[in-house]
C-alpha positions, 0 to 999 in steps of 0.5 A, spaced: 481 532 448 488 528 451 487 522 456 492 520 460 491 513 464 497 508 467 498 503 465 499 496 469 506 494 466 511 494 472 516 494 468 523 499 470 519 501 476 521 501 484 516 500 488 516 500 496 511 496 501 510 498 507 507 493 511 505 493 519 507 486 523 500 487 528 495 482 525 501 478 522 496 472 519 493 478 516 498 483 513 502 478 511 496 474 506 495 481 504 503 483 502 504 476 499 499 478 494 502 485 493 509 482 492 505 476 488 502 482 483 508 487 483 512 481 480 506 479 475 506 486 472 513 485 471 518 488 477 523 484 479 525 482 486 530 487 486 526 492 484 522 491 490 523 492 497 519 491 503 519 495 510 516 492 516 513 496 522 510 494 528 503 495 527 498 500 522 499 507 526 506 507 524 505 505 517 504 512 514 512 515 518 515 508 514 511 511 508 514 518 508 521 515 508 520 510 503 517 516 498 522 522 500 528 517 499 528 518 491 529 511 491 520 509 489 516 510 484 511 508 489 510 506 495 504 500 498 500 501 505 498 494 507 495 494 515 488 490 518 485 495 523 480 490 527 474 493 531 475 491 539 471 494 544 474 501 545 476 508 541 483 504 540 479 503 533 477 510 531 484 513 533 489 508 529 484 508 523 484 514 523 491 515 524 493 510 519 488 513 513 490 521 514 497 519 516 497 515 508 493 521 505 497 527 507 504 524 505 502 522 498 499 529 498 506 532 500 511 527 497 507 528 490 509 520 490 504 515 490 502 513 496 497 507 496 492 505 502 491 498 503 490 498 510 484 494 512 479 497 517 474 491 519 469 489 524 472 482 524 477 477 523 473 474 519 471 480 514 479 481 514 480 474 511 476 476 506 479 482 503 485 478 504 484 473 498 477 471 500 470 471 497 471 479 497 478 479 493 485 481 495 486 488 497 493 487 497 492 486 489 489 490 489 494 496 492 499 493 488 496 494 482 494 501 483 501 503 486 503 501 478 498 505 475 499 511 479 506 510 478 505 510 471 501 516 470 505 520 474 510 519 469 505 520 463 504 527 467 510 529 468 513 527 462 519 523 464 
């Protein structure tokens, strides 16, 4: 039986991360890992491009420009959605999380979720390179992997 598996070898791929300004000492510890990792893995500083949005809700409308543009074989979402007092929570979250998922379904690109949503600063501190990892790493390399298998399936 044939198995198909991407491989993490960034190299010759184009990818776009899209990441949101509000939580700012948050998002940007999460994209400096990202950008950290995609270089690791072998892109290259041309190949990779960063798209800044206000805050995490309009993460997934950036994503679905960068993915229908041709320009990407993958596109990263980096955001930190942290719970206050009110709804304002659920409705970004969860606009943010379907808003990812329904522009990778659409675009066949690889859209990868690595927006944060957490009760506390502190537990967004740790997932952005502390004692729970780094979720931007993390995106980044999923980003190269499904990049790479969507060229195995493919054939290209």
């Amino acid at each position: 039986m044939p198995e198909l598996e991407g491989s993490l070898d960034g190299a010759g791929l184009r990818v776009c991360v899209v990441v949101a300004r509000w939580n700012g000492f948050v998002t940007e510890k999460l994209l400096e890992g990202a950008v950290s990792c995609l270089r690791e893995r072998g892109l290259h500083h041309e190949d990779v491009t960063v798209a800044r949005v206000p805050g995490a809700f309009e993460v997934p409308t950036a994503a679905k420009w960068a993915a229908e543009s041709g320009r990407f074989d993958a596109v990263v979402c980096l955001g930190a959605v942290i719970r206050g007092e009110t709804a304002h929570f659920e409705y970004v979250a969860g606009g943010a999380t379907e808003g990812i998922r329904q522009v990778a379904q659409e675009t066949g690109v690889p859209v990868i979720f690595g927006v944060l949503t957490v009760d506390s600063v502190e537990q967004a501190m740790a997932r952005a390179g502390g004692k729970d990892g780094h979720k931007g790493e993390e995106a980044a390399q999923a980003a190269i992997e499904m990049a790479n298998l969507r060229r195995l399936i493919s054939g290209s």
